[in-house]
KEGUTI-772072 format. One record per residue: x, y, z of N, C-alpha, C, O in turn. Coordinates in Angstrom, 3 decimals. Layout:
N
X / Y / Z / X / Y / Z / X / Y / Z / X / Y / Z
...
% end
This chain:
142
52.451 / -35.688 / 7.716 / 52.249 / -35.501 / 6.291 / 50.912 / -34.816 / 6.012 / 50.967 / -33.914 / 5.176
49.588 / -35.107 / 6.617 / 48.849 / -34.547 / 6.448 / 48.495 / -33.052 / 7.031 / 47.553 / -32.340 / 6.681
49.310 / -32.823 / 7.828 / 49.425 / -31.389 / 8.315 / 50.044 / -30.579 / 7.404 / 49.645 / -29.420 / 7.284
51.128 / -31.069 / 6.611 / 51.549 / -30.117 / 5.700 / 51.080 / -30.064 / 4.427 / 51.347 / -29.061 / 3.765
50.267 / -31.169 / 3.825 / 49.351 / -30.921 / 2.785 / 48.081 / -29.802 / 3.349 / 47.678 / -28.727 / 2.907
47.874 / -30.254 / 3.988 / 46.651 / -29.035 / 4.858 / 47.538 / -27.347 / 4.953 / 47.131 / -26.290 / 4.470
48.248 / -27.475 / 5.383 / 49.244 / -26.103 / 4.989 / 49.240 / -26.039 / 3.846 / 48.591 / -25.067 / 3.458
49.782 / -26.786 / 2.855 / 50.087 / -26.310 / 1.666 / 48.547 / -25.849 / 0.757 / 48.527 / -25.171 / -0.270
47.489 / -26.360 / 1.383 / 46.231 / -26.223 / 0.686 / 46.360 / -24.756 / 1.651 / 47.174 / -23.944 / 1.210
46.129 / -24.633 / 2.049 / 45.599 / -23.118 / 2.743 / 46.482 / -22.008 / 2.120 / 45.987 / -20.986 / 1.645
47.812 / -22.257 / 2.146 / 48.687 / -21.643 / 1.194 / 48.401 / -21.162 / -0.241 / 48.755 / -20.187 / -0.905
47.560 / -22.316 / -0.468 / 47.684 / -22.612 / -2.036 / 46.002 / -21.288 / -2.146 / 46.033 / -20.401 / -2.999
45.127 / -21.381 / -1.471 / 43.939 / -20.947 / -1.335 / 44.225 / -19.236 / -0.898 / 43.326 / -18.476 / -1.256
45.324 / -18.651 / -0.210 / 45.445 / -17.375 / 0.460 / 46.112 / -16.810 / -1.253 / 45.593 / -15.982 / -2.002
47.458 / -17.640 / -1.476 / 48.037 / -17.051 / -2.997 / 46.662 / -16.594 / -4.176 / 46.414 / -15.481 / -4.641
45.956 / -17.893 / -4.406 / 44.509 / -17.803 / -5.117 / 44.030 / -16.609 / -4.792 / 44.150 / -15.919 / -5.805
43.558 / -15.991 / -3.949 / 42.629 / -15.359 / -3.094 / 43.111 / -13.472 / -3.329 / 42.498 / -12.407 / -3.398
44.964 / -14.057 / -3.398 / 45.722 / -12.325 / -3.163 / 45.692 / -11.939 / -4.871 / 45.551 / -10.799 / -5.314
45.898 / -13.476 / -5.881 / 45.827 / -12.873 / -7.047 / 44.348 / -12.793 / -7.655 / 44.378 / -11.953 / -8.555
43.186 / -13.285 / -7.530 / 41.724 / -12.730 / -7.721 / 41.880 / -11.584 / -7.399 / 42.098 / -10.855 / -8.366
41.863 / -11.013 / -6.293 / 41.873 / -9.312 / -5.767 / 42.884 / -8.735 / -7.032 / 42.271 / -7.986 / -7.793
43.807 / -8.876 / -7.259 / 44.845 / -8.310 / -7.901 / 43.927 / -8.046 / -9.643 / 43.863 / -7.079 / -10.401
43.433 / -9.244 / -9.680 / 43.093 / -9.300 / -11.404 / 41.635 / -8.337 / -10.932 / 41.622 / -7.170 / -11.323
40.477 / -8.830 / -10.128 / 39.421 / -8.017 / -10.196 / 39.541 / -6.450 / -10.296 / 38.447 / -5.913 / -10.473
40.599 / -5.603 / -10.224 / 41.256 / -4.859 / -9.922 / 42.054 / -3.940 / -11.338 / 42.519 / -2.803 / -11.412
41.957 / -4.791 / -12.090 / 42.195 / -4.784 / -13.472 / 41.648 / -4.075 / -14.266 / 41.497 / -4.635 / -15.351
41.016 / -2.376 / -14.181 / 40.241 / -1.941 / -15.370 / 40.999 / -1.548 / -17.132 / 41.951 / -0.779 / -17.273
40.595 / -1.972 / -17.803 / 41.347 / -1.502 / -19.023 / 40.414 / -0.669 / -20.193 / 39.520 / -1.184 / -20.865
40.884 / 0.819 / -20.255 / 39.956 / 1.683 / -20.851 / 39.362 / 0.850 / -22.140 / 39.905 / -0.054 / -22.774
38.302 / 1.343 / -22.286 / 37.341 / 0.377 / -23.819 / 37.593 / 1.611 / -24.836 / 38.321 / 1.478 / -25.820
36.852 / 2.969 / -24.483 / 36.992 / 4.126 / -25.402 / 37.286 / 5.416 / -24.273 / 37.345 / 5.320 / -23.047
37.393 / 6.223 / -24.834 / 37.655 / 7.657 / -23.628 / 37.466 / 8.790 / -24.923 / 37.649 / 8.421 / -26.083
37.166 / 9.883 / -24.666 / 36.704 / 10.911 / -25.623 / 37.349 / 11.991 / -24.395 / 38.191 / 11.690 / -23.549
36.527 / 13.622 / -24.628 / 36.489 / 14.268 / -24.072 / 35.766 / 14.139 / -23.193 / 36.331 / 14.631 / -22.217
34.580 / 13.670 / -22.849 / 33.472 / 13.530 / -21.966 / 33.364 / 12.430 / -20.937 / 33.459 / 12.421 / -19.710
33.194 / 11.746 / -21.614 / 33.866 / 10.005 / -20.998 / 34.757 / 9.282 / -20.970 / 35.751 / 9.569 / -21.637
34.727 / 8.087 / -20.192 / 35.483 / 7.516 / -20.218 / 34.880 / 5.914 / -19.878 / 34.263 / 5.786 / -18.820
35.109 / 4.339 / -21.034 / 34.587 / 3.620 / -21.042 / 35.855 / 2.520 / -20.560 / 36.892 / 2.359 / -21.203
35.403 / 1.613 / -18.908 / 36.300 / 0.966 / -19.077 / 35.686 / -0.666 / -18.652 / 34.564 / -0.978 / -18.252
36.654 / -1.356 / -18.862 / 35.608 / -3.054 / -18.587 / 37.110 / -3.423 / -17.730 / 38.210 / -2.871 / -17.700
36.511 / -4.693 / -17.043 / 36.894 / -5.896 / -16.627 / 36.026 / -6.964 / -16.568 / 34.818 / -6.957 / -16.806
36.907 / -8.111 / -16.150 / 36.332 / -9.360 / -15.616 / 36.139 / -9.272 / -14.488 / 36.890 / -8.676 / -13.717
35.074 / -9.857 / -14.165 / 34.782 / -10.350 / -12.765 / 33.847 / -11.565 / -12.257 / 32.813 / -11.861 / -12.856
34.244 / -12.166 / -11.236 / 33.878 / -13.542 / -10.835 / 32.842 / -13.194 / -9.711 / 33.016 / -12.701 / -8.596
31.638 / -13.635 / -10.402 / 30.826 / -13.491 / -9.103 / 30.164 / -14.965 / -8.817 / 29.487 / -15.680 / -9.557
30.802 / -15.233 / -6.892 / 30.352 / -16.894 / -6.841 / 29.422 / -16.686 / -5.666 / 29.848 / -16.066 / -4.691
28.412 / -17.068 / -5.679 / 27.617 / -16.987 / -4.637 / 26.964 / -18.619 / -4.502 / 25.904 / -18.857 / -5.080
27.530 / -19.502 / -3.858 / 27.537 / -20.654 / -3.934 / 26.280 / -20.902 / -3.089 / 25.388 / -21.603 / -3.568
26.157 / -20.391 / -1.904 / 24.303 / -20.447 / -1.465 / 22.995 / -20.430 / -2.294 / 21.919 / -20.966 / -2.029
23.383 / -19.620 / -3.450 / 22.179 / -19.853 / -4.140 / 22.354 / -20.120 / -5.513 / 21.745 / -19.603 / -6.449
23.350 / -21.081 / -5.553 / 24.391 / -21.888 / -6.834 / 24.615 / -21.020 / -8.106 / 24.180 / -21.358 / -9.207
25.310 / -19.900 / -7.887 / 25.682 / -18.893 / -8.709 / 27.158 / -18.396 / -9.005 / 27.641 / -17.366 / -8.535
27.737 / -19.190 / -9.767 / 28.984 / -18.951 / -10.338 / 29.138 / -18.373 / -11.676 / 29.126 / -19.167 / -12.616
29.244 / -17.442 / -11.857 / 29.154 / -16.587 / -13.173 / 30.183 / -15.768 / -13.204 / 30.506 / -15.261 / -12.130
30.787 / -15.501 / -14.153 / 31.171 / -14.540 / -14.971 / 31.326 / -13.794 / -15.390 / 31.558 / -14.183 / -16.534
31.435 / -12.386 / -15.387 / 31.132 / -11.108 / -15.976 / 32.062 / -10.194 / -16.379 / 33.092 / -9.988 / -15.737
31.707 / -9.483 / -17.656 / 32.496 / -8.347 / -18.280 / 31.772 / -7.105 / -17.200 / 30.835 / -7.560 / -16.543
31.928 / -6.373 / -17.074 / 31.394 / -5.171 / -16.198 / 32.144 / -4.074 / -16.794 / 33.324 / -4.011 / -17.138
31.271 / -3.290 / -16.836 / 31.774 / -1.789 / -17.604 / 31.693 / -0.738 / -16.330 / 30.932 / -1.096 / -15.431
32.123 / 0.040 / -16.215 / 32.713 / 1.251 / -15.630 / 32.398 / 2.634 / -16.440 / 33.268 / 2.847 / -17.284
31.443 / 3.559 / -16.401 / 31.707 / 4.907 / -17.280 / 31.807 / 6.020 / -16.232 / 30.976 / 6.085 / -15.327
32.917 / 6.987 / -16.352 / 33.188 / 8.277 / -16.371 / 32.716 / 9.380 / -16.801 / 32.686 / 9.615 / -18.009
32.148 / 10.475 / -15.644 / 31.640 / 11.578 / -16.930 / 32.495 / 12.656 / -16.683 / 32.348 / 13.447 / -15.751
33.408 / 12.689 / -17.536 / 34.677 / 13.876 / -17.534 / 34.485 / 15.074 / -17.217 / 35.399 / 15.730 / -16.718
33.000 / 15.711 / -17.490 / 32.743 / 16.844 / -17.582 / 31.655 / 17.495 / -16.467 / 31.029 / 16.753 / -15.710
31.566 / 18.328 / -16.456 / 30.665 / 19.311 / -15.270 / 29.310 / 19.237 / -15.785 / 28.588 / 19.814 / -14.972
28.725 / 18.854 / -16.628 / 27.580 / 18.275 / -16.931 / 27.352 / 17.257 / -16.959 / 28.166 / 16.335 / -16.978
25.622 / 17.149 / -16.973 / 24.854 / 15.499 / -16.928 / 25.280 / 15.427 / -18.483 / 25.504 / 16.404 / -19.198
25.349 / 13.961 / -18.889 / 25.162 / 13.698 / -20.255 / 24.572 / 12.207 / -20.148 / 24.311 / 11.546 / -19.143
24.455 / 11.913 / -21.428 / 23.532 / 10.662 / -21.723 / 24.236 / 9.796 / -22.715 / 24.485 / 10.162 / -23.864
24.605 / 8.402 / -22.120 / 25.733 / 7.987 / -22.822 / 25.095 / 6.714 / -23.598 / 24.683 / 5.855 / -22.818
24.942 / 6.439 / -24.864 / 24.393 / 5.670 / -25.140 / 24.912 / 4.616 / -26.018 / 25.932 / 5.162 / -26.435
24.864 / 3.266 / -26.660 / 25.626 / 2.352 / -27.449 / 25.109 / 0.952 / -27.750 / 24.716 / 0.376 / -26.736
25.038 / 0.467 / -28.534 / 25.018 / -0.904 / -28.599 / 25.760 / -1.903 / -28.178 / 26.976 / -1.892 / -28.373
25.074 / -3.020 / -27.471 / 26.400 / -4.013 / -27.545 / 26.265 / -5.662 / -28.605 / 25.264 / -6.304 / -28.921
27.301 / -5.828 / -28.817 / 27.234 / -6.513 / -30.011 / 28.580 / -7.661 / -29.290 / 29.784 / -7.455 / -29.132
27.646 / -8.985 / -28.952 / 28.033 / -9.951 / -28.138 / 28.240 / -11.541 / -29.169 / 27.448 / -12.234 / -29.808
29.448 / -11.597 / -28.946 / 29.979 / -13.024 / -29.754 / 30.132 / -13.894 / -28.086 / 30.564 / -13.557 / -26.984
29.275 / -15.638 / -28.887 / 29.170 / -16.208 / -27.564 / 29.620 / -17.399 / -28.655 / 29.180 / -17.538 / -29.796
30.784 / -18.343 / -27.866 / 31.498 / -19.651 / -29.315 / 31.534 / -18.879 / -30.435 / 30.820 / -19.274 / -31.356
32.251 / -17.755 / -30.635 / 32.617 / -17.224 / -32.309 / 31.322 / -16.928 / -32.519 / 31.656 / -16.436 / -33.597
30.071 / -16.753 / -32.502 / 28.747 / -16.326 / -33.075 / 27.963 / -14.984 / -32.235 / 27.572 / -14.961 / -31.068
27.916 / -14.207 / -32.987 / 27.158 / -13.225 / -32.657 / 25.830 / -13.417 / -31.925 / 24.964 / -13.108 / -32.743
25.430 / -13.671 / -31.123 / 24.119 / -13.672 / -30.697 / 23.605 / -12.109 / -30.582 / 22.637 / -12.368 / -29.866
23.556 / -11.157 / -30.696 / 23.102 / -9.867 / -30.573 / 23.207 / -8.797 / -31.789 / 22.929 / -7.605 / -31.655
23.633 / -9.373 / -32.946 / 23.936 / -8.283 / -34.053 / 22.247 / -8.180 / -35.145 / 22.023 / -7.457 / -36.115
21.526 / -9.000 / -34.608 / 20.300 / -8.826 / -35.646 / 19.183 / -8.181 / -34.219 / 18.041 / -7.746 / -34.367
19.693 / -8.262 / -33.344 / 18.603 / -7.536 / -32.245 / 18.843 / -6.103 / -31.276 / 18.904 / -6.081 / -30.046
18.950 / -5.023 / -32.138 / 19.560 / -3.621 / -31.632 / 19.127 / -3.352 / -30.882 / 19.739 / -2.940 / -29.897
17.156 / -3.488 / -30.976 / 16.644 / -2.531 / -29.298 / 17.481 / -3.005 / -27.857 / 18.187 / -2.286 / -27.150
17.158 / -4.446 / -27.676 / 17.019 / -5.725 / -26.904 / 19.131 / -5.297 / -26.417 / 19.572 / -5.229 / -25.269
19.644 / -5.174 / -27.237 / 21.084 / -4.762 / -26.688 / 21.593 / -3.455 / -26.581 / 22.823 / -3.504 / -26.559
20.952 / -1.756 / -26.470 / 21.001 / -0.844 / -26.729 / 21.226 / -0.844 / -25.250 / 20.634 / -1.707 / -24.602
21.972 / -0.026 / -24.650 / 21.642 / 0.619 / -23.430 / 22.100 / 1.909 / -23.382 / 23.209 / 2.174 / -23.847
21.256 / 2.932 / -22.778 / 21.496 / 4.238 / -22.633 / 21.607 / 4.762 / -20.976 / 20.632 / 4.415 / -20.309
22.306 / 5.282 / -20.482 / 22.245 / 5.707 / -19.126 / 22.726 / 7.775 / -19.291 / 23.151 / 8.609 / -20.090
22.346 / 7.638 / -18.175 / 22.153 / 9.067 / -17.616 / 23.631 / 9.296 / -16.433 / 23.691 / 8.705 / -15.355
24.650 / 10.206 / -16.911 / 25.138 / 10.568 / -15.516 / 25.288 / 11.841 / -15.179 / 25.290 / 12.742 / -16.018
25.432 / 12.038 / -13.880 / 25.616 / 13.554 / -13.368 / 26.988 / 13.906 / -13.668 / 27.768 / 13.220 / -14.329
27.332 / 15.544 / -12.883 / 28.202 / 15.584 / -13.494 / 29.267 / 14.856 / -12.848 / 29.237 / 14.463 / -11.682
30.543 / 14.640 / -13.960 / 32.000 / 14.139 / -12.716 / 31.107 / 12.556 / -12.035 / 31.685 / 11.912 / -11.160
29.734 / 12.096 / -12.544 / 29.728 / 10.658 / -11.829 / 30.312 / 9.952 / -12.132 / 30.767 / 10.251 / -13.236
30.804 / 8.627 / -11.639 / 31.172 / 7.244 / -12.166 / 29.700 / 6.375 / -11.952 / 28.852 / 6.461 / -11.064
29.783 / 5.529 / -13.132 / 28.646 / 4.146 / -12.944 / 29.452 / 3.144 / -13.270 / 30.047 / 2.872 / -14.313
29.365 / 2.463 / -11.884 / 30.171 / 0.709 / -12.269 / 29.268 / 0.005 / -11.868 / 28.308 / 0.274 / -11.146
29.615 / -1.018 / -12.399 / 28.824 / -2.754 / -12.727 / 29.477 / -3.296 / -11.216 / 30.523 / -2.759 / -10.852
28.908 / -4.276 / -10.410 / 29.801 / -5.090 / -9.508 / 28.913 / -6.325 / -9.726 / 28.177 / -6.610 / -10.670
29.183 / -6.955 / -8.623 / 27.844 / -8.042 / -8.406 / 26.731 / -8.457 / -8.130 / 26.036 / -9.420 / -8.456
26.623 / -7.342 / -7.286 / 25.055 / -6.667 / -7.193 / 24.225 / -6.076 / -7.543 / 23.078 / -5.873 / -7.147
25.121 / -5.593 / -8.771 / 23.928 / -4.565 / -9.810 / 22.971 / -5.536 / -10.060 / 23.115 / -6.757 / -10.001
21.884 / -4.835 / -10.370 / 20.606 / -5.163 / -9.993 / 20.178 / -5.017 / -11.568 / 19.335 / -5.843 / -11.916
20.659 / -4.020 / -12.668 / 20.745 / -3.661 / -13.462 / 21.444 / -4.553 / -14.275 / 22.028 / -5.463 / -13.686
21.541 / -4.492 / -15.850 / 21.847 / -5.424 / -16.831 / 22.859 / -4.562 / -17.782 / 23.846 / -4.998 / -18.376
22.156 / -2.684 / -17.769 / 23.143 / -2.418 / -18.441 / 24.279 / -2.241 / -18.551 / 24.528 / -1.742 / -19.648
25.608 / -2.489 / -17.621 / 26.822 / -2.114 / -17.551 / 27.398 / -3.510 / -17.147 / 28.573 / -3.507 / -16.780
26.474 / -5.165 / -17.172 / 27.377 / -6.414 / -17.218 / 26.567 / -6.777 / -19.019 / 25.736 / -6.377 / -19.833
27.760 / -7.985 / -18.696 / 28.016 / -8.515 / -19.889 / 28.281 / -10.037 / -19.267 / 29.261 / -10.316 / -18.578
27.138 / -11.046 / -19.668 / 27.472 / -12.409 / -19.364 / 28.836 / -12.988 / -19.800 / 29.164 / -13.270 / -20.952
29.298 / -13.068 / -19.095 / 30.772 / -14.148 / -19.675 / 30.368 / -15.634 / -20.027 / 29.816 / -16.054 / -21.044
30.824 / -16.358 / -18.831 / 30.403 / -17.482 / -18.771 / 30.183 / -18.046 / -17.441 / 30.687 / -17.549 / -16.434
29.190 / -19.419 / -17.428 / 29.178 / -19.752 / -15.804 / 29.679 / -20.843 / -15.722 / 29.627 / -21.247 / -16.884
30.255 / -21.806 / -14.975 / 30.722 / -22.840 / -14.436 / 30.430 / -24.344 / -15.146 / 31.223 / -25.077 / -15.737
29.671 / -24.440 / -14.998 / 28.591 / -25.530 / -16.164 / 28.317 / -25.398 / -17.466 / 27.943 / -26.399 / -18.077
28.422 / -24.396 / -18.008 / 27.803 / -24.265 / -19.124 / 29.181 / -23.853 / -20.283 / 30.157 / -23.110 / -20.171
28.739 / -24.634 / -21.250 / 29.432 / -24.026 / -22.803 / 30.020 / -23.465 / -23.256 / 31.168 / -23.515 / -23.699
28.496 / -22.167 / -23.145 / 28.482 / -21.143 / -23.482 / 28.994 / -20.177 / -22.788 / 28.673 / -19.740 / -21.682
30.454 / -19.630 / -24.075 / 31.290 / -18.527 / -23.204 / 31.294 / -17.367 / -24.340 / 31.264 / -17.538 / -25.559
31.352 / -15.853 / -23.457 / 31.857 / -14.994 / -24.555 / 32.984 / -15.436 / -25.164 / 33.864 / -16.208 / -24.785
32.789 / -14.703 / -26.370 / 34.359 / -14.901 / -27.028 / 35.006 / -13.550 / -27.529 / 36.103 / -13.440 / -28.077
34.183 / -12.631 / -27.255 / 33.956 / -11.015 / -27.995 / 32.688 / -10.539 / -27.396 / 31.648 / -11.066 / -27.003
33.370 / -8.849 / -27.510 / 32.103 / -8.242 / -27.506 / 32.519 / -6.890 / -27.556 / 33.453 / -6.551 / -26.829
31.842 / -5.869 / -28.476 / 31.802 / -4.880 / -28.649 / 30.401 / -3.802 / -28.830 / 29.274 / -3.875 / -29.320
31.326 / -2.679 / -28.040 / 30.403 / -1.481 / -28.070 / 30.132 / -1.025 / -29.159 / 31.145 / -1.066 / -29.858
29.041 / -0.481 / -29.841 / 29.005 / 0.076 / -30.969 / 28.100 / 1.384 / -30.916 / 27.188 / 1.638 / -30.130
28.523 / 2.023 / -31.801 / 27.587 / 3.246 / -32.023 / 27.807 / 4.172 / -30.805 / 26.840 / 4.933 / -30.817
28.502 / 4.440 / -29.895 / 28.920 / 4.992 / -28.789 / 28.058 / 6.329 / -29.016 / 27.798 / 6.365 / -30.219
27.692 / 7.068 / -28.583 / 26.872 / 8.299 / -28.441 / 26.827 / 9.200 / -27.274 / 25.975 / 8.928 / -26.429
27.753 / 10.444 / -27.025 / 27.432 / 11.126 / -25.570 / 26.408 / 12.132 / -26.064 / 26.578 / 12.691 / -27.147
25.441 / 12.357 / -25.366 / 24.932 / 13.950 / -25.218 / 24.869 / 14.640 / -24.033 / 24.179 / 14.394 / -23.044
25.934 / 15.843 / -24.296 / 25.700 / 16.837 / -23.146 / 24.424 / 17.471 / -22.858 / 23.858 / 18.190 / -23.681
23.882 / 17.169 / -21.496 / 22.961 / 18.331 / -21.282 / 22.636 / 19.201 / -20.597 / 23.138 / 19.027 / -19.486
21.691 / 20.621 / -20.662 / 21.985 / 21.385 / -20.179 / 21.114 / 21.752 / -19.333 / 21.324 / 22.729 / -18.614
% end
């Protein structure tokens, strides 16, 4: 009996394991223009060595075109139904730079803040509930 609960847990842990990959995997466009292209997912980042189970929206941008451009936007973050970020524009603005034809994605290691978005972590409350880009802005340059 206990051999096949032990199977069925390992079972149960490989299924877990094939559908995480499947969902992390998941991008769904945010906006797309001529130039860009804005896309998010979820993603689970657990790094249990240094007790880090978190959460994250992660953005993805595209630069459609044969030029650098400069993609810029607000983000405007609901955490329990409440805006925490709509009275503080600098503090949530992010602007990035890409070459031409680059992609910039978010993973777990970005080191960087502008392309995640706290979800939620394991312990805590506090979860997004929303969140939107605002003010979207490309400039081509030359």
């Amino acid at each position: 009996m206990k051999k096949l609960l032990k199977f069925l847990g390992i079972l149960c842990l490989i299924f877990s394991a094939f559908s995480f990959d499947v969902k992390e995997n998941d991008w769904k466009v945010y906006f797309e223009n001529d130039e860009i292209k804005i896309e998010s997912k979820s993603l689970f980042c657990d790094k249990p060595t240094i007790d880090i189970h978190n959460s994250y929206v992660v953005l993805k941008i595209t630069n459609k075109t044969n030029q650098s451009v400069s993609v810029s936007f607000n983000k405007e973050l609901w955490y329990n139904d409440v805006c925490t970020s709509c009275n503080e524009l600098k503090e949530f603005t992010t602007v990035v730079t890409l070459s031409p034809n680059e992609i910039l994605e978010a993973n777990c290691d970005s080191k960087t803040k502008e392309l995640k978005i706290f979800q939620s972590h394991s312990e805590s409350k506090k979860r997004l509930s929303k969140f939107e880009l605002k003010k979207i802005e490309v400039t081509l340059k030359k």
